[in-house]
C-alpha atoms as one frame of an Amber mdcrd trajectory, in Angstrom:
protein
   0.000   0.000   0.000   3.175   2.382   0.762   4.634   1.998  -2.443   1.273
   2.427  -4.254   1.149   5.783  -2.376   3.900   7.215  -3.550   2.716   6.736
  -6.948   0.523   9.868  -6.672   3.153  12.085  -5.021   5.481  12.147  -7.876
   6.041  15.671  -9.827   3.867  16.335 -13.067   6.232  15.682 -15.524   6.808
  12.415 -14.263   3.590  11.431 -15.134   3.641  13.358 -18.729   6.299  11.391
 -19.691   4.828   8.006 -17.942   1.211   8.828 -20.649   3.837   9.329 -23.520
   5.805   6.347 -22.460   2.832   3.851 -22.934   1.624   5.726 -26.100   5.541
   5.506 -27.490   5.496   1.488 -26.845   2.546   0.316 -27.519   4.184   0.814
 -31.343   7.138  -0.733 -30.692   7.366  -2.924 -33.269  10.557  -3.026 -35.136
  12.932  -3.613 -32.361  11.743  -6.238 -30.512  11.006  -8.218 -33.422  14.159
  -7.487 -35.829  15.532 -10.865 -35.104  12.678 -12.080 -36.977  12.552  -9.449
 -39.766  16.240  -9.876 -40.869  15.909 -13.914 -40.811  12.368 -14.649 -41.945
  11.726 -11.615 -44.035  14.837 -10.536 -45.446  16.389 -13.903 -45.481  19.901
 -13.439 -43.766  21.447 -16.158 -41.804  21.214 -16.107 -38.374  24.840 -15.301
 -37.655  24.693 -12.720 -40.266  21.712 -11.230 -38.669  23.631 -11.134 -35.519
  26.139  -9.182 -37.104  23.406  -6.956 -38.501  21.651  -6.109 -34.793  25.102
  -5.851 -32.930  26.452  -2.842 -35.704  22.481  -1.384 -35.421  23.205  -1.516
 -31.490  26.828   0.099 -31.319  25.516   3.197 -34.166  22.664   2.963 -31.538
  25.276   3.658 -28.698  27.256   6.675 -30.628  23.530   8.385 -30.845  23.601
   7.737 -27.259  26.838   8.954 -26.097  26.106  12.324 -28.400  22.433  12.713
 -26.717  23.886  12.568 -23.422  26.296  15.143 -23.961  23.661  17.379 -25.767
  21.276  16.636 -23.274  23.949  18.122 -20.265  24.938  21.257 -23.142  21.645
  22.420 -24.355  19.188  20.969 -22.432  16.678  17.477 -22.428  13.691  18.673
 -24.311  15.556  19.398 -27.216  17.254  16.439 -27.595  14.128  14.289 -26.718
  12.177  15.579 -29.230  14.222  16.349 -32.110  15.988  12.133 -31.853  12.556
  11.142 -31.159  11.492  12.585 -34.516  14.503  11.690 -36.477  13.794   8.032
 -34.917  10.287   8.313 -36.519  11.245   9.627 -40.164  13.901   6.842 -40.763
  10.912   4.267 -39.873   8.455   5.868 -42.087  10.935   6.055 -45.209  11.452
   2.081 -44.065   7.597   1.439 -44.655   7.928   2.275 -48.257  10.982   0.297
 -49.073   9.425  -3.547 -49.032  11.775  -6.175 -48.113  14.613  -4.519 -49.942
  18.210  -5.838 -48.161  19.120  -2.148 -48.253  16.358  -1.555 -45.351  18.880
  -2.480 -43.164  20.897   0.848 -43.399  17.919   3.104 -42.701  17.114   0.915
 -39.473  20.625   1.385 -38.121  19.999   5.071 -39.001  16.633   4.889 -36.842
  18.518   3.247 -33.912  20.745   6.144 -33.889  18.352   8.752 -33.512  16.192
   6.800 -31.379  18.228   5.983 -28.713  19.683   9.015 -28.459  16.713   9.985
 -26.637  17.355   7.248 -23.120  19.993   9.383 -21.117  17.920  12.266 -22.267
  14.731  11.059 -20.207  16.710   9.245 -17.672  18.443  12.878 -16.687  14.451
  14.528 -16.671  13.617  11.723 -14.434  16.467  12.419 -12.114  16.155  16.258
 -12.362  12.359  15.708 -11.254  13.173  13.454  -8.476  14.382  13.038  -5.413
  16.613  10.175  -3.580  13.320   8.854  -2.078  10.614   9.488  -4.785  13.237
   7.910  -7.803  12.440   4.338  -7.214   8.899   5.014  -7.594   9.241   7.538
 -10.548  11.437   4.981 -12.668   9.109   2.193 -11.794   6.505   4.466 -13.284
   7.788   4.386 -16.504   8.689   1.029 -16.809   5.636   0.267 -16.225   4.447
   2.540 -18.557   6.521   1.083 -21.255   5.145  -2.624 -20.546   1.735  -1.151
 -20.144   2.520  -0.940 -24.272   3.929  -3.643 -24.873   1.604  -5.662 -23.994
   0.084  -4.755 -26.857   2.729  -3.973 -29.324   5.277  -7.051 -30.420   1.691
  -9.385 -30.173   0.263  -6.964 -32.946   3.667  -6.935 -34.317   3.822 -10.442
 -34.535   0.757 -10.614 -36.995   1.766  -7.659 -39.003   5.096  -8.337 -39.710
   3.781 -11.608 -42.151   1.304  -9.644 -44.127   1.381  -5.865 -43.836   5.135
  -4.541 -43.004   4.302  -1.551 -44.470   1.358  -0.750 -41.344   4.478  -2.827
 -39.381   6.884   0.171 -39.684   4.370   2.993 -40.133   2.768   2.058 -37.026
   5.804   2.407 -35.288   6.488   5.829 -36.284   2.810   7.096 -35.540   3.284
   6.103 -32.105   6.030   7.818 -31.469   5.079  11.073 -32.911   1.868  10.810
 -30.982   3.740  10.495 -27.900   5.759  14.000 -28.105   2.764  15.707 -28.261
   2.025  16.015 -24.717   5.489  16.288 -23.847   6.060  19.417 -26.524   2.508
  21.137 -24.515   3.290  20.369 -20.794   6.807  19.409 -20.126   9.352  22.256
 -19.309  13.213  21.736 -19.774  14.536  19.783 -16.572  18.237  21.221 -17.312
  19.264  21.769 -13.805  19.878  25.941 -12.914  23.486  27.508 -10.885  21.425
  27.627  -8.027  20.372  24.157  -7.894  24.067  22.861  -8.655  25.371  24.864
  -5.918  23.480  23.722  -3.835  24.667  20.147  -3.647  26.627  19.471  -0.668
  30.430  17.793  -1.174  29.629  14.533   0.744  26.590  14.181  -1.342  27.124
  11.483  -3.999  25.691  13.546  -6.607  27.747  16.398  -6.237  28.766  18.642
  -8.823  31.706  17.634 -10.728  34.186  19.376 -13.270  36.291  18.278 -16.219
  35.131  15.288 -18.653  32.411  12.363 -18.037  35.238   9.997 -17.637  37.635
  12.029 -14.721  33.857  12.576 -12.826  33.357   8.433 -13.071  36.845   7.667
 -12.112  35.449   9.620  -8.388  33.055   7.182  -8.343  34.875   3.587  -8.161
  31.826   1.641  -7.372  29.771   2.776  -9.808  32.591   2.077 -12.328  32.528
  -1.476 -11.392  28.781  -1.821 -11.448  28.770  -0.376 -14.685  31.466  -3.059
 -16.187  29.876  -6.127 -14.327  26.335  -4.561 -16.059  27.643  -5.690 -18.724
  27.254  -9.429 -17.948  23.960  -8.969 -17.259  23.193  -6.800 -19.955  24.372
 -10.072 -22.607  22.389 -12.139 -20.657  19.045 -10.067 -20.870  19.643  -9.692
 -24.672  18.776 -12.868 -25.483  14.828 -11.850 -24.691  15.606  -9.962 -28.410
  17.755 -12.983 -30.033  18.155 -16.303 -28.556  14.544 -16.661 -27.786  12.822
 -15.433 -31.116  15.645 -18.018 -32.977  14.804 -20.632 -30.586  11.124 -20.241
 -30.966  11.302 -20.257 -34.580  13.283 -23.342 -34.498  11.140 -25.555 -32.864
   7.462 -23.940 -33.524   8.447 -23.075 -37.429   9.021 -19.789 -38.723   4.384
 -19.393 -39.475   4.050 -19.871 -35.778   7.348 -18.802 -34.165   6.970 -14.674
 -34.795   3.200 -15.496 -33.405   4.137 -17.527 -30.001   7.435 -14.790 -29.377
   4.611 -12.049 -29.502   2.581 -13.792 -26.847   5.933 -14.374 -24.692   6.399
 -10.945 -24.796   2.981  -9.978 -23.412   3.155 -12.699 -21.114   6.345 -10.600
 -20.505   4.708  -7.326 -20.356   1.907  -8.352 -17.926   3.657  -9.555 -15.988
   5.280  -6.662 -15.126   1.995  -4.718 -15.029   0.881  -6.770 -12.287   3.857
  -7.702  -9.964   5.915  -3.865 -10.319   4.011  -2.727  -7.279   4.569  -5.909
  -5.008   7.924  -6.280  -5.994   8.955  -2.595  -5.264   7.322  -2.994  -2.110
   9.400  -6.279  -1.455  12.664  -4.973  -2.372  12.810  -1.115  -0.959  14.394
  -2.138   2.192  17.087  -4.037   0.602  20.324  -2.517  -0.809  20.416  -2.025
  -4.643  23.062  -4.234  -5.152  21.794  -6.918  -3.387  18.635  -6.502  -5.610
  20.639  -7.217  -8.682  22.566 -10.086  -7.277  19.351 -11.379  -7.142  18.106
 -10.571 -10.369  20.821 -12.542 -11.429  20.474 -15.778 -10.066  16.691 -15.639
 -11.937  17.952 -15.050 -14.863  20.453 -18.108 -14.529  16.909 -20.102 -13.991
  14.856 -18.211 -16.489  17.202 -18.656 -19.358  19.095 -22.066 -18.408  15.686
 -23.862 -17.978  15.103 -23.253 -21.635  17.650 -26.135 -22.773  14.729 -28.294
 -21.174  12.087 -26.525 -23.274   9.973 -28.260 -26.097   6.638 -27.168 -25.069
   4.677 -23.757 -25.031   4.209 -24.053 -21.538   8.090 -24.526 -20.356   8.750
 -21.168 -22.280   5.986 -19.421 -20.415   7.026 -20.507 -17.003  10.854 -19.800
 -18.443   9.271 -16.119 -19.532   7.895 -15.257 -15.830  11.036 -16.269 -14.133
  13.584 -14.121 -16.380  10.796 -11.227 -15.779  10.998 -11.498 -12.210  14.695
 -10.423 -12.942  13.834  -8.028 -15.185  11.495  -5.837 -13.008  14.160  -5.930
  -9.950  17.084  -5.469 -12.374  15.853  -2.443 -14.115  14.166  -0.833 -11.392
  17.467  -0.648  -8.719  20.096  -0.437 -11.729  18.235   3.217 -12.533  17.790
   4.242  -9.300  21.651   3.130  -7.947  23.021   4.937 -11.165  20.626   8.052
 -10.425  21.954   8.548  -6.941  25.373   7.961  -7.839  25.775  10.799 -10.739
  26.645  14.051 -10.402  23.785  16.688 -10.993  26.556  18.501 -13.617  26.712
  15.246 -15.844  23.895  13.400 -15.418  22.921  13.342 -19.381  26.325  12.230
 -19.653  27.032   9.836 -17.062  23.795   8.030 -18.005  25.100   7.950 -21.725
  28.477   6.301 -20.884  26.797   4.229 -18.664  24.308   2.930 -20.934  26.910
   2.666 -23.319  29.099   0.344 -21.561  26.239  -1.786 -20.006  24.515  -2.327
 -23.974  28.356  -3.033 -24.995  26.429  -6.335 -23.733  23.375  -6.140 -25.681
  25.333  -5.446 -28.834  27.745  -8.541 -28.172  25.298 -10.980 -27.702  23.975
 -11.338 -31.316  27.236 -11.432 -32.565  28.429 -14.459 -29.975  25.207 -15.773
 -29.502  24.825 -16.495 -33.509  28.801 -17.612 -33.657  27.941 -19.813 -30.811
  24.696 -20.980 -32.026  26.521 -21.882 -35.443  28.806 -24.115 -33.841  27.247
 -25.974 -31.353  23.575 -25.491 -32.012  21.027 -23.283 -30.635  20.216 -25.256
 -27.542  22.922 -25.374 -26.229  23.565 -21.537 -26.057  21.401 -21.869 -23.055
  23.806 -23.481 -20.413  26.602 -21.049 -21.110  23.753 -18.400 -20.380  23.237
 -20.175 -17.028  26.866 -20.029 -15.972  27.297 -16.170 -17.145  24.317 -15.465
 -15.043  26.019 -17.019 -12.102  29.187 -15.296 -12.538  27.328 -12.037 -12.660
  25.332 -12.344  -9.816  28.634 -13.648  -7.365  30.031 -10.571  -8.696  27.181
  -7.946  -8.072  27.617  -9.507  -4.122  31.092  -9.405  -3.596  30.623  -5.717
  -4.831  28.101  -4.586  -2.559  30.342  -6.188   0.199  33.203  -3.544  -1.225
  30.688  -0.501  -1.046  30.099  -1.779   3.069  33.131  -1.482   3.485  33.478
   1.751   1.677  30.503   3.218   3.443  31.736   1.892   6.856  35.415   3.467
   6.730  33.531   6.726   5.479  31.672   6.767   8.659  34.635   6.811  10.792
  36.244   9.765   9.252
């Protein structure tokens, strides 16, 4: 009941960009299922496809680094709007093009411009928000984005067969529909002097000075969260490769796009329904510890899928991965958020990102090498053990950070 309070004592533009959130995913189509487009549309190989998603993700990640740094320069409205837009175009020019190979280039010019826009909202979040109300004001928004899709990759999943034209074009409509409230109502979040200043020097979002990379060397245990991220980050990917591949491979490629739609809403439910009890369950207990624990369900989640031949095993393998999910995304925002400096906090969420998705853009590339060579089952047991590894890690850390925090307390 606490956490469902603080829901409704958030800041307004918190709950702008929550309404444009859902409108913004509920047409996100071409993402989630581009494993699927560039193998049973376009007809590349599934290691070539890999190759394909992990360039789209690391053009993705330069669009990042530059929104962050805009984002810090010339403010987050800007930036949101004009990459959200960009994002849009490239899709739209895609829905004219047919299953020409060449669509490939314009998507990894989308990806650019539309992820540009993460730190962007991430910073407008934290700008908003304080220490206490950030848990509950990036929970908001993830839920808002699962509130769409929900929808989204299950209507995706019939269009892309028979109307990839309304497949694309849908995509950009939503998005363009969701910076309309955010262009009336939302004001610039770019912190003032004033507010800068007055940031105390034991606070750990402090103002800093020089580059994005002397402020994060300050900050040694956020560096090594954001590294071991990583980890987790190649492990969660396979939600947007291994899964749609292995689908496909045992259900066919009529019913596989079809049954990885209705994983994902499975997915997405999920997540509308349990957020709320599992913020409540985990606000006592130290971020860290949150996503050590995130990590030992995804070694469950995804290992359990080597025993999978039925429908049902992949929906009981889809809830326990999404239990990981929710608590991974929720504290890895909020830990980052309380841990940047209110002078970079476009930026710091940029090179962050960056690093962490450095992850997400490796695993279609070893995922399809590794899938080539020994087979696409048995990609899952090597998941297991990574998620292991990551989740031993994400301890020992927060045993560093007591220690940190203790000898800090003594001084």
């Amino acid at each position: 009941m606490d956490s469902l309070k603080a829901f409704f004592k958030l800041p307004r533009t918190i709950y702008i960009l929550f309404a444009a959130r859902i409108i913004n995913s509920i047409g996100s189509f071409v993402y989630p299922l581009l494993t699927i487009l560039l193998t049973a549309k376009l007809g590349f190989s599934n290691e070539v496809a890999g190759r394909i998603i992990t360039i789209a993700i690391s053009v993705g990640g330069i669009g990042m680094l530059l929104g962050g740094r805009l984002a810090d320069r010339i403010g987050r409205k800007k930036i949101l709007v004009l990459s959200s837009l960009l994002g849009a175009i490239a899709f739209i020019i895609c829905a004219f093009m047919g299953t020409s190979r060449d669509i490939v280039y314009i998507i990894i010019a989308g990806n650019f411009f539309s992820i540009a826009q993460w730190p962007t909202v991430n910073a407008m979040v934290t700008d908003t928000t304080t220490k206490e109300t950030r848990q509950s004001a990036f929970s908001l928004l993830y839920l808002g984005t699962n509130i769409g899709v929900a929808v989204g990759p299950l209507l995706a999943g019939f269009l892309i067969n028979s109307h990839l034209k309304l497949f694309f074009l849908l995509d950009a409509i939503t998005t363009i529909v969701s910076l309309i409230p955010v262009i009336i109502f939302v004001k610039d979040t770019l912190p003032s002097k004033e507010a800068i200043e007055s940031i105390g020097e034991k606070d750990t979002e402090r103002a800093e000075k020089g580059t994005v990379f002397r402020a994060l060397l300050k900050r040694p245990i956020l560096l090594i969260f954001t590294f071991v991220s990583v980890i987790y980050s190649l492990i969660y990917a396979q939600y947007t490769f291994g899964i749609p591949l292995f689908v496909n491979d045992i259900f066919g490629n009529t019913n596989g796009p079809k049954i990885y739609g209705t994983l994902m809403s499975v997915n997405a439910v999920q997540v509308i329904l349990m957020t709320l009890f599992i913020i409540g369950f985990t606000k006592r207990i130290k971020p860290i510890i949150n996503i050590s624990i995130a990590g030992l369900l995804f070694a469950f989640g995804f290992g359990m899928l080597y025993f999978s031949k039925y429908l049902y095993l992949f929906v009981i393998s889809t809830v326990t991965w999404t239990l990981g999910e929710i608590v991974l995304t929720v504290n890895s925002n909020v830990f980052i958020a309380n841990n940047s400096p209110i002078t970079h906090r476009g930026r710091f969420n940029a090179v962050i990102s960056f690093i962490q998705e450095s992850g997400f853009a490796l695993a279609p590339l070893l995922t399809g090498i590794f899938m080539a060579h020994l087979g696409i089952k048995n990609i899952w047991p090597i998941i297991f053990g990574l998620s292991v590894i990551g989740a031993l890690m994400m301890f020992f850390l927060f045993v560093a950070e007591k220690a940190r925090n203790k000898k800090e307390s003594t001084t």
